[in-house]
PDB file of the backbone (N, CA, C, O) and the ligand in Angstrom, with CONECT records:
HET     ZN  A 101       1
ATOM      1  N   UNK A   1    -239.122  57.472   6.083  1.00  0.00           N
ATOM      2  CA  UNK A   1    -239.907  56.260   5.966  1.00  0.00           C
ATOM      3  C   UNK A   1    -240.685  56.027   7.263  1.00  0.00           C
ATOM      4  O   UNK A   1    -240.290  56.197   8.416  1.00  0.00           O
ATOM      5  N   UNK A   2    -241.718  55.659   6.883  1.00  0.00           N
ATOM      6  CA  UNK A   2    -242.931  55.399   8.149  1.00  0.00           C
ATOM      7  C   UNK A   2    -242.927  54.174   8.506  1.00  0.00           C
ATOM      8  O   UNK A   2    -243.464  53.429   7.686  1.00  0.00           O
ATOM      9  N   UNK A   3    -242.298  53.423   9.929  1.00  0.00           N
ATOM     10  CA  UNK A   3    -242.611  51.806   9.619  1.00  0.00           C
ATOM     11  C   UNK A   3    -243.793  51.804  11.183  1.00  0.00           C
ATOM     12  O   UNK A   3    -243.543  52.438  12.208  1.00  0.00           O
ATOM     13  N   UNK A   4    -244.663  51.195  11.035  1.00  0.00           N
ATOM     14  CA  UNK A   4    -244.994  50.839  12.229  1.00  0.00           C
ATOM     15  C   UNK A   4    -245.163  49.609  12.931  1.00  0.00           C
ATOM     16  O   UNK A   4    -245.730  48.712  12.307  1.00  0.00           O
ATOM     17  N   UNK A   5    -244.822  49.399  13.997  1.00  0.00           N
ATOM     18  CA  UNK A   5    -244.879  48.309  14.821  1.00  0.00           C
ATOM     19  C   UNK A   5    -246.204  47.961  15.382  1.00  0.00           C
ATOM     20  O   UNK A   5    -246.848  48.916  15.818  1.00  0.00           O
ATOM     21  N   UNK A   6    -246.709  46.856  15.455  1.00  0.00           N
ATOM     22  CA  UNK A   6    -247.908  46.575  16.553  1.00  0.00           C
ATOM     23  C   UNK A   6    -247.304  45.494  17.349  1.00  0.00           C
ATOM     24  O   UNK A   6    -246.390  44.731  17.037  1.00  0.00           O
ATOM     25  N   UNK A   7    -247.983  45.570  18.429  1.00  0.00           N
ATOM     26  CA  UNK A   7    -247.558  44.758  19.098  1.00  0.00           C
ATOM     27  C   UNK A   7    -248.985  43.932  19.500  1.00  0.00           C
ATOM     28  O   UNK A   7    -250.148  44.290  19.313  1.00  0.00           O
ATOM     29  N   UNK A   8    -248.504  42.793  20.071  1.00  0.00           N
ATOM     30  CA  UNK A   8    -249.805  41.844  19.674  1.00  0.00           C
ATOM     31  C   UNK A   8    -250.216  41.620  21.327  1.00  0.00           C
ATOM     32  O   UNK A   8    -249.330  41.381  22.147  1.00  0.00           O
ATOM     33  N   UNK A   9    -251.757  41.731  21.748  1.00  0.00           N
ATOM     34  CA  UNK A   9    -251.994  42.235  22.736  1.00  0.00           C
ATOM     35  C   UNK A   9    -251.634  40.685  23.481  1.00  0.00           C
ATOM     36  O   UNK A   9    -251.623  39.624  22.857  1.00  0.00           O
ATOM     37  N   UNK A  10    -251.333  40.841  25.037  1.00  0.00           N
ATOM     38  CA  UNK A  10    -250.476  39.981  25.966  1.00  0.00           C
ATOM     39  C   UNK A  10    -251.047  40.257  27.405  1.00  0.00           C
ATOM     40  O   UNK A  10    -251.344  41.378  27.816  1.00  0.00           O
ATOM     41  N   UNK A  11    -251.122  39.474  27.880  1.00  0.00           N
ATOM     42  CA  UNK A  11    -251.938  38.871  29.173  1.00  0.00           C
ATOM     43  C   UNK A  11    -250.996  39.533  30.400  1.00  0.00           C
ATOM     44  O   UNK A  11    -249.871  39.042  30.484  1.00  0.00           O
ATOM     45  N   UNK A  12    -251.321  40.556  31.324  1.00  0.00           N
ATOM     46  CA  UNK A  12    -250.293  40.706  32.117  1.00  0.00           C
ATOM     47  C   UNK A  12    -251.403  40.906  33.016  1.00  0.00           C
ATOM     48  O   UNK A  12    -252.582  40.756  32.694  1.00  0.00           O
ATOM     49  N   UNK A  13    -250.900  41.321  34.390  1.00  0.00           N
ATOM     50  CA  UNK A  13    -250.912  41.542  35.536  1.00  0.00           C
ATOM     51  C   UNK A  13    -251.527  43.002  35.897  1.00  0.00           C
ATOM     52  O   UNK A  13    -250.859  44.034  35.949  1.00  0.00           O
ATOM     53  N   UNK A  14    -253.126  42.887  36.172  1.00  0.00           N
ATOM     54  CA  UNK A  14    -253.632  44.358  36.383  1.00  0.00           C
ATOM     55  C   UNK A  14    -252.678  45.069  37.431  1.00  0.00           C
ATOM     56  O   UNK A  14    -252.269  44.529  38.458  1.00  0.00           O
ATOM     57  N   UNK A  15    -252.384  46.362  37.020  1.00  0.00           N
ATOM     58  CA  UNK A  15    -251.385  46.723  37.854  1.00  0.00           C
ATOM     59  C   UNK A  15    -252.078  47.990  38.876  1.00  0.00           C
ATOM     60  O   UNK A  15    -251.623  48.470  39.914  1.00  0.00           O
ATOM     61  N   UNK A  16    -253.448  48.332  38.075  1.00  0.00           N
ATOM     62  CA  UNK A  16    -253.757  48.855  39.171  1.00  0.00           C
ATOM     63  C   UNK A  16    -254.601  48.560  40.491  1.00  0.00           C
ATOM     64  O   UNK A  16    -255.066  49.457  41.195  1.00  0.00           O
ATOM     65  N   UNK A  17    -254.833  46.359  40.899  1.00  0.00           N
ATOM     66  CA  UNK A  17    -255.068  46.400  41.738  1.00  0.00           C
ATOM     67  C   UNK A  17    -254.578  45.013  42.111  1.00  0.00           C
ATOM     68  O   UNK A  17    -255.169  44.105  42.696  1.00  0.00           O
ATOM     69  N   UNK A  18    -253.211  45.087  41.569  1.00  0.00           N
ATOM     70  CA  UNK A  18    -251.571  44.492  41.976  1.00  0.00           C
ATOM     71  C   UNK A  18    -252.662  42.771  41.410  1.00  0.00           C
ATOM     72  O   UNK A  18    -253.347  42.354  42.344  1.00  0.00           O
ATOM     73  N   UNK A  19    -252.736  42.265  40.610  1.00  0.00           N
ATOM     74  CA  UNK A  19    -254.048  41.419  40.235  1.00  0.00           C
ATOM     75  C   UNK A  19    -255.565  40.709  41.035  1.00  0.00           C
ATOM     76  O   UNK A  19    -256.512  40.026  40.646  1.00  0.00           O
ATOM     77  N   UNK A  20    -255.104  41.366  42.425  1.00  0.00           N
ATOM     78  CA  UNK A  20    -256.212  41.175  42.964  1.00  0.00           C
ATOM     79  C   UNK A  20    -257.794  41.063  42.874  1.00  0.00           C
ATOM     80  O   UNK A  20    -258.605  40.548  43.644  1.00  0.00           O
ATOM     81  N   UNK A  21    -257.909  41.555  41.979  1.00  0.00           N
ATOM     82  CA  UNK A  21    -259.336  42.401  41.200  1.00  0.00           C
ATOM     83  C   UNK A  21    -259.995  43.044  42.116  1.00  0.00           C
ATOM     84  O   UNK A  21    -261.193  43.253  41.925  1.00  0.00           O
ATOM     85  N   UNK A  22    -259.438  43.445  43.166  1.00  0.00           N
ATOM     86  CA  UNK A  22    -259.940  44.572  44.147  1.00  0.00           C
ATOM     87  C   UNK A  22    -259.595  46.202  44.104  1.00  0.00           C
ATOM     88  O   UNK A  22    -258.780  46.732  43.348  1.00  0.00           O
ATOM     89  N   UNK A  23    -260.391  46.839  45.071  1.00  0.00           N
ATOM     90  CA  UNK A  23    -259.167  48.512  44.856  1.00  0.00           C
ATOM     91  C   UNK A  23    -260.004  48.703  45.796  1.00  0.00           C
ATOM     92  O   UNK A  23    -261.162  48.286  45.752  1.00  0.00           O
ATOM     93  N   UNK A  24    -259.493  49.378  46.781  1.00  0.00           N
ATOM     94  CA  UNK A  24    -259.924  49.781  48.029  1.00  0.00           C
ATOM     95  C   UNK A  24    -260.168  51.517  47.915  1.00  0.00           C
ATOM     96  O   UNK A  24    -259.144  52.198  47.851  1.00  0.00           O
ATOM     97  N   UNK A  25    -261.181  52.050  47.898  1.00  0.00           N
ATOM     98  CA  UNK A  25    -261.400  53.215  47.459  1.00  0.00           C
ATOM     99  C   UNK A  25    -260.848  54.162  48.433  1.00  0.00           C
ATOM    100  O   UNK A  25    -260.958  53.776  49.597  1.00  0.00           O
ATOM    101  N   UNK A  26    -260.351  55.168  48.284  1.00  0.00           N
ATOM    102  CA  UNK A  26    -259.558  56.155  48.985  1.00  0.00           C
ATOM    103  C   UNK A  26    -259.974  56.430  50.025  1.00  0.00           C
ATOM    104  O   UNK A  26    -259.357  56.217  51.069  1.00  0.00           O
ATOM    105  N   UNK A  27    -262.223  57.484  49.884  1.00  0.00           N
ATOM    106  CA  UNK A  27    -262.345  58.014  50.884  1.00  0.00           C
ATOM    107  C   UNK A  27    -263.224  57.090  51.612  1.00  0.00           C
ATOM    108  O   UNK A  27    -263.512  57.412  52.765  1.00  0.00           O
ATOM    109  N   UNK A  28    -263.683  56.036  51.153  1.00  0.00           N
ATOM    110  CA  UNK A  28    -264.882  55.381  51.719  1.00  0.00           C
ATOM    111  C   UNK A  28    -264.106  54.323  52.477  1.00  0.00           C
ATOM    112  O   UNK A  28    -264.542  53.960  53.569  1.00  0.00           O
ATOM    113  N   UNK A  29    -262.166  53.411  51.627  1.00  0.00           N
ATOM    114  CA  UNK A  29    -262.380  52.780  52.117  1.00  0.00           C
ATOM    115  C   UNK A  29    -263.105  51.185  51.820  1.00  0.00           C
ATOM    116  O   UNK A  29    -262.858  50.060  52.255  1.00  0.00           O
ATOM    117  N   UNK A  30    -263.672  51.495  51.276  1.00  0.00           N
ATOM    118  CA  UNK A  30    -264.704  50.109  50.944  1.00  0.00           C
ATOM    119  C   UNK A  30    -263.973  49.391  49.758  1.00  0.00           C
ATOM    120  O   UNK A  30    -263.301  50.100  49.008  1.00  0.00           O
ATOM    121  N   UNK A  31    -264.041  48.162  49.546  1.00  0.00           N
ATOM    122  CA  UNK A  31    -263.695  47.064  48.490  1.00  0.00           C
ATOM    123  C   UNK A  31    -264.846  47.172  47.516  1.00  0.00           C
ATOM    124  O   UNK A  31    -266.040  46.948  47.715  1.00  0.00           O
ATOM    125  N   UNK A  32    -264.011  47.698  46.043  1.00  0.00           N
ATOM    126  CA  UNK A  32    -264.659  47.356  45.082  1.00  0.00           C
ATOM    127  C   UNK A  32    -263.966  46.850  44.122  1.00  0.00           C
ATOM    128  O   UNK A  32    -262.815  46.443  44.286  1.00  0.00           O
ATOM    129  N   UNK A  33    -264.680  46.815  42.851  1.00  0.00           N
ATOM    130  CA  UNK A  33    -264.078  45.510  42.015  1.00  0.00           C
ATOM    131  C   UNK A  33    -263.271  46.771  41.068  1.00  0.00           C
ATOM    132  O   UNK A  33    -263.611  47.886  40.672  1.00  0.00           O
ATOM    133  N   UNK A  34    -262.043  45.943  40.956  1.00  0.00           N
ATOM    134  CA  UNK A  34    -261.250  47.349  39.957  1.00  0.00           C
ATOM    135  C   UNK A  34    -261.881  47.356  38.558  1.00  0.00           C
ATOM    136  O   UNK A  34    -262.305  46.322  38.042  1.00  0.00           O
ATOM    137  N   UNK A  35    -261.934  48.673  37.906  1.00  0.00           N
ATOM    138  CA  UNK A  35    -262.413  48.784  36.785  1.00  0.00           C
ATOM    139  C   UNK A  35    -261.806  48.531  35.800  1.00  0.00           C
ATOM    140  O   UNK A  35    -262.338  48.063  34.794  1.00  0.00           O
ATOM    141  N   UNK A  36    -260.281  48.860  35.937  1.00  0.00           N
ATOM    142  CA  UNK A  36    -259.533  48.535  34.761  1.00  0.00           C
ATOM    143  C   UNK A  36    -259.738  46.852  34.392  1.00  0.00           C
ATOM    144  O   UNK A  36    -260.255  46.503  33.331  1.00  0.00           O
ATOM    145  N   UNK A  37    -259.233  45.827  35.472  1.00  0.00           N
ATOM    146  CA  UNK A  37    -259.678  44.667  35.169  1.00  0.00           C
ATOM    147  C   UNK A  37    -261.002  43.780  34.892  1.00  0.00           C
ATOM    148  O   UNK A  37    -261.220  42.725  34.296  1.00  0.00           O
ATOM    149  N   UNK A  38    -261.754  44.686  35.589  1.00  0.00           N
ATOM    150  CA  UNK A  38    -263.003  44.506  35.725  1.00  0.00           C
ATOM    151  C   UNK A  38    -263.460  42.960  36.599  1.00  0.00           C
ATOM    152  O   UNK A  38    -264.227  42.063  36.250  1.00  0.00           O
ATOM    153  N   UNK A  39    -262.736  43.102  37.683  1.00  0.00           N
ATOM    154  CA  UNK A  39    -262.418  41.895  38.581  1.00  0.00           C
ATOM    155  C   UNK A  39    -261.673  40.404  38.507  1.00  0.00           C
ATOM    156  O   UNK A  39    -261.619  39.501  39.342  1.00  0.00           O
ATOM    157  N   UNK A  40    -261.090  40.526  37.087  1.00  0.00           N
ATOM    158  CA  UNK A  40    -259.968  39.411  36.674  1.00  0.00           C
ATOM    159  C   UNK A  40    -258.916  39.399  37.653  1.00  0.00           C
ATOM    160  O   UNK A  40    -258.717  38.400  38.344  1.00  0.00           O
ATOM    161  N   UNK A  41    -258.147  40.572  37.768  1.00  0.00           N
ATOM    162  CA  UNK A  41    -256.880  40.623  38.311  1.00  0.00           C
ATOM    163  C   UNK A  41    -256.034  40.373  37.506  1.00  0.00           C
ATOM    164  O   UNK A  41    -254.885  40.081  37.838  1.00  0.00           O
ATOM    165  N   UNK A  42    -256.601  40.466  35.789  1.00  0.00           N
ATOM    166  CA  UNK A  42    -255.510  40.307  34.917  1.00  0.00           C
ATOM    167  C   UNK A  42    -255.948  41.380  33.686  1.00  0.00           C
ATOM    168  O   UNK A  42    -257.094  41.792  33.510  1.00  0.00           O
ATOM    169  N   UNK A  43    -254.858  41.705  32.940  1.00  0.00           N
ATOM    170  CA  UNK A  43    -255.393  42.783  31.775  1.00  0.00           C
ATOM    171  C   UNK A  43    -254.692  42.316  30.382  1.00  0.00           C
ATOM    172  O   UNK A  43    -253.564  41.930  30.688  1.00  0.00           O
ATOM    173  N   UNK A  44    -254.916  42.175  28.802  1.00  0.00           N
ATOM    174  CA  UNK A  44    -254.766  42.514  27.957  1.00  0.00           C
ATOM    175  C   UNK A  44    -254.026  43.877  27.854  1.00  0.00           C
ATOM    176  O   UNK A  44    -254.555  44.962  28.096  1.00  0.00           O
ATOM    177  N   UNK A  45    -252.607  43.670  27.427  1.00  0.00           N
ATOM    178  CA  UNK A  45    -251.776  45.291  26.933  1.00  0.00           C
ATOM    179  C   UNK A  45    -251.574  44.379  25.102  1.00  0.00           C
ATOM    180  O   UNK A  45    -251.412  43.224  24.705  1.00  0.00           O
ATOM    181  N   UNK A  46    -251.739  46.006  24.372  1.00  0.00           N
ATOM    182  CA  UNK A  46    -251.723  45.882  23.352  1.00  0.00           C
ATOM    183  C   UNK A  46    -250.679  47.223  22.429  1.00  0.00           C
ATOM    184  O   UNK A  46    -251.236  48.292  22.680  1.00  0.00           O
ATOM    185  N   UNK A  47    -249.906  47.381  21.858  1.00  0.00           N
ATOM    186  CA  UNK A  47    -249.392  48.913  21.680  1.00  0.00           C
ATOM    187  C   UNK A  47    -249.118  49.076  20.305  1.00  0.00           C
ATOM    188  O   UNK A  47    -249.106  48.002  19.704  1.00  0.00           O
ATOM    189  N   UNK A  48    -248.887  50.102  19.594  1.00  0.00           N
ATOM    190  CA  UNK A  48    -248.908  50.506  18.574  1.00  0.00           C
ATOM    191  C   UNK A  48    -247.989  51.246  18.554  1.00  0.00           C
ATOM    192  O   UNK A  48    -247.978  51.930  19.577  1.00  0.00           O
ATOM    193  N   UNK A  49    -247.011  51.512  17.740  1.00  0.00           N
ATOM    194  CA  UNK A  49    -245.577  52.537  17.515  1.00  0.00           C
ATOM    195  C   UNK A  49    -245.626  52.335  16.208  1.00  0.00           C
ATOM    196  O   UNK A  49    -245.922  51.337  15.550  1.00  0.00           O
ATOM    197  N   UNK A  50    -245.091  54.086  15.726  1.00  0.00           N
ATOM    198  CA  UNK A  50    -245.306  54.567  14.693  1.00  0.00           C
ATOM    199  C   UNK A  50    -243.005  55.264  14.600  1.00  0.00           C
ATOM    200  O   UNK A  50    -242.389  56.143  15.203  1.00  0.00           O
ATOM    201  N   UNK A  51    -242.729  54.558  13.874  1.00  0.00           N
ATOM    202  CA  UNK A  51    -241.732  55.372  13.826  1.00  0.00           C
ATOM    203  C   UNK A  51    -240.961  55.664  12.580  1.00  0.00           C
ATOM    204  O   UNK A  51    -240.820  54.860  11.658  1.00  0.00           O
ATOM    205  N   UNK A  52    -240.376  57.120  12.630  1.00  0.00           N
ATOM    206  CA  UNK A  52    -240.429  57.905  11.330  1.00  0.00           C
ATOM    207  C   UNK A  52    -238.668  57.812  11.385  1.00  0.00           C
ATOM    208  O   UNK A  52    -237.825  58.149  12.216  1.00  0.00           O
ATOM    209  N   UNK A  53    -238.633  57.245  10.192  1.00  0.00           N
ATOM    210  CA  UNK A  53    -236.669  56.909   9.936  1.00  0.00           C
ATOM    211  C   UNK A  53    -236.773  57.878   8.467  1.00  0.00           C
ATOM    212  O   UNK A  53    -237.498  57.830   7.473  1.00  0.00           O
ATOM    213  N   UNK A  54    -235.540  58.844   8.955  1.00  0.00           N
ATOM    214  CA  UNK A  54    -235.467  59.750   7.772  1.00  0.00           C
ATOM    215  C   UNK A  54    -234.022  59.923   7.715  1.00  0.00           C
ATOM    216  O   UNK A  54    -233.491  59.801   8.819  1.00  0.00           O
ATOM    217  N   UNK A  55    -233.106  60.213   6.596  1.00  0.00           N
ATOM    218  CA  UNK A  55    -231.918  60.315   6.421  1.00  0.00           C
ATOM    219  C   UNK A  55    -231.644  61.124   7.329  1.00  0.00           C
ATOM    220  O   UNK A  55    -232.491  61.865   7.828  1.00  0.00           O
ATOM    221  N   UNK A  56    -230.076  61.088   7.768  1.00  0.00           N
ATOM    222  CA  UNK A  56    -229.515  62.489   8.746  1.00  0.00           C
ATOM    223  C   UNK A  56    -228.613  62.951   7.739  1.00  0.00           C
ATOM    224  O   UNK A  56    -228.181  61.925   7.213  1.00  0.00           O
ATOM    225  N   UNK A  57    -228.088  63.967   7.179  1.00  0.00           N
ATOM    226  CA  UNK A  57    -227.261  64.444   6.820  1.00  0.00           C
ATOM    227  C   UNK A  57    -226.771  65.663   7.656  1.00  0.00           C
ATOM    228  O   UNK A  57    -227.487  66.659   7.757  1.00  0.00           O
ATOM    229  N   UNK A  58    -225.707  65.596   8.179  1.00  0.00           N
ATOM    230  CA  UNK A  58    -225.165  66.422   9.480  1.00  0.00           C
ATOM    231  C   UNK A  58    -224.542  67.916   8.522  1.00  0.00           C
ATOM    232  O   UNK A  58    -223.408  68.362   8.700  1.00  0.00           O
ATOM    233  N   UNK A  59    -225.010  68.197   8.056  1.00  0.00           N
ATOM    234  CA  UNK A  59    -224.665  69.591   7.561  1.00  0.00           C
ATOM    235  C   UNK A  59    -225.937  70.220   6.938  1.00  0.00           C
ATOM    236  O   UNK A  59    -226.231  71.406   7.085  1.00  0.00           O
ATOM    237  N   UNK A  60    -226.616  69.385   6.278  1.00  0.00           N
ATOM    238  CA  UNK A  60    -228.425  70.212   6.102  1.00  0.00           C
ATOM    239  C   UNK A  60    -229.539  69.931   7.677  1.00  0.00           C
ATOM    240  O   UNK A  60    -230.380  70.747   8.054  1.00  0.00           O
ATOM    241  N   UNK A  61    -229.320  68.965   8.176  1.00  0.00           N
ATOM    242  CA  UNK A  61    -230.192  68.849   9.029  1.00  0.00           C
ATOM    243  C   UNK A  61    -229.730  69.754  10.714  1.00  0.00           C
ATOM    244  O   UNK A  61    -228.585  69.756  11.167  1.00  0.00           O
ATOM    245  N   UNK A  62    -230.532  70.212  11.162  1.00  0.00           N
ATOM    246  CA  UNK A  62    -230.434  71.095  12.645  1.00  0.00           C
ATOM    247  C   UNK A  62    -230.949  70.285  13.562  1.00  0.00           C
ATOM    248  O   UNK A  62    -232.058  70.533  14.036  1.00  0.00           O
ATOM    249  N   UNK A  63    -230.080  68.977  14.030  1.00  0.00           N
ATOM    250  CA  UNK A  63    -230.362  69.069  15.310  1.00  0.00           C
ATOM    251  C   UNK A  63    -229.694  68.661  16.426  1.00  0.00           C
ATOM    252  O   UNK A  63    -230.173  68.865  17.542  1.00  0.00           O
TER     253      UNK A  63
HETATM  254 ZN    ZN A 101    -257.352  45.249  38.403  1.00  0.00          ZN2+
END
C-alpha cells in the first residue's frame, strides 16, 4: 500500500544565513543577500513522503 504524507509548508529559520539574510561570500568576502532566503532571514520548508507498507511474511520475503 502506497500512503503518502505531505507536510504543510512552515516558516523556519534560513539556515543557510543563520536568519540573517546575509552570507558573506567565501573568496571576496563581501556581504550579500542570501539566495536561499532571498534576504528575509526566514524560509518556507514544505516535504512530501511517499511510503510503501507491504505485508512481511518472514519465510517468502528476503530480507
Ligand atoms: Zn538566508
Amino acid at each position: 500500500m502506497i500512503q503518502e504524507i505531505d507536510k504543510l509548508p512552515k516558516i523556519a529559520l534560513c539556515r543557510k544565513c543563520r536568519g540573517t539574510g546575509k552570507v558573506q561570500d567565501q573568496e571576496t568576502l563581501e556581504e550579500k543577500v542570501c539566495d536561499q532566503c532571498d534576504g528575509s532571514g526566514r524560509v518556507t520548508v514544505s516535504a512530501k513522503m511517499i511510503l510503501d507498507i507491504r505485508p512481511y511474511h518472514p519465510k517468502s520475503n528476503n530480507l
